[in-house]
C-alpha positions in Angstrom: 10.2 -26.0 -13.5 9.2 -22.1 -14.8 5.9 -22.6 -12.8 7.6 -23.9 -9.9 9.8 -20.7 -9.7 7.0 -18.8 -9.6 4.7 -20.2 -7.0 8.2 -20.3 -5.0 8.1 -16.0 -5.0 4.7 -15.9 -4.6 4.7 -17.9 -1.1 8.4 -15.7 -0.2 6.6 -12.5 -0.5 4.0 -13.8 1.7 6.1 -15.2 4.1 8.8 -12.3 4.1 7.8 -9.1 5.6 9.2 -6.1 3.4 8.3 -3.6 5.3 10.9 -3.0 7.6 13.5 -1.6 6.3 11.3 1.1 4.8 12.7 5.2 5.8 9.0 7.1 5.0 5.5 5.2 5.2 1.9 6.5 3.7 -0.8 8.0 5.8 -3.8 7.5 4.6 -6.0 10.1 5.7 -9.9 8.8 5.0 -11.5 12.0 5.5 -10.0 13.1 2.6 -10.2 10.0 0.3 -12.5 10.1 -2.3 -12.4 6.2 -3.0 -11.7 6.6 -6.4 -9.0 3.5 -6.0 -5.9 5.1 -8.3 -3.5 4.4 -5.2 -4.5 0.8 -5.4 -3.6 0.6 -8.9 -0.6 2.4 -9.3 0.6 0.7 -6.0 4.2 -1.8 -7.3 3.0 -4.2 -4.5 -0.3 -4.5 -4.8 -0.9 -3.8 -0.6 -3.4 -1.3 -1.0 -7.3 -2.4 0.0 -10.6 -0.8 0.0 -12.5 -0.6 3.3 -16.1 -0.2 3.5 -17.0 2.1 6.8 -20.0 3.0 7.8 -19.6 6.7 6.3 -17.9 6.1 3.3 -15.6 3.7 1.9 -11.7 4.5 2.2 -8.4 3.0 1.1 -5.4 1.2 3.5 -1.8 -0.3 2.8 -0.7 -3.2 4.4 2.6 -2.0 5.9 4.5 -5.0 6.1 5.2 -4.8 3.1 4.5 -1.4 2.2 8.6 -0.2 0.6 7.8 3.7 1.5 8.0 4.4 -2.2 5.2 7.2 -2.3 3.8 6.3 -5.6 0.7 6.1 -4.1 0.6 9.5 -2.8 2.2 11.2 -5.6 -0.8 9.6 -8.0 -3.6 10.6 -4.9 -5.6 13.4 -7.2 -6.7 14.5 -3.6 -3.5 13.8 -1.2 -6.0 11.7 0.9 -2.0 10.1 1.2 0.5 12.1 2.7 4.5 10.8 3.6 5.5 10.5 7.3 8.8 9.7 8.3 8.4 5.9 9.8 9.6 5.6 13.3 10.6 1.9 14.8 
């Protein structure tokens, strides 16, 4: 029944967009990024992905269900993320 409980959140948080309720969201800004990934890992959600561009590789959130909680900027040794007031 444990395992059942879990796969059950698992296929919620897919299903339900968090995202929207959210007051500030990231910018990622990849001129600045120095794709060292620490936003990834310090990210509570785990919405955070690597892009490979053609100049350099960068990092993105996945804002429906990004929760605005700036962890990911406030750990960003370079503030490649910066904290913009999210407008619906």
């Amino acid at each position: 029944m444990k395992n059942n409980i879990s796969i059950l959140k698992l296929v919620s948080t897919e299903i339900n967009h968090t995202g929207n309720w959210r007051t500030f969201r990231p910018k990622f800004l990849p001129d600045k990024c120095n794709a060292c990934g620490i936003c990834a890992r310090f990210c509570p959600e785990g919405i955070i992905s690597k892009y490979n561009d053609k100049a350099k590789p960068y990092y993105q959130c996945d804002l429906a269900y990004c929760k605005g909680c700036a962890i990911c900027a406030t750990e960003c040794p370079v503030k490649a993320i910066i904290m913009e007031l999210d407008v619906k």
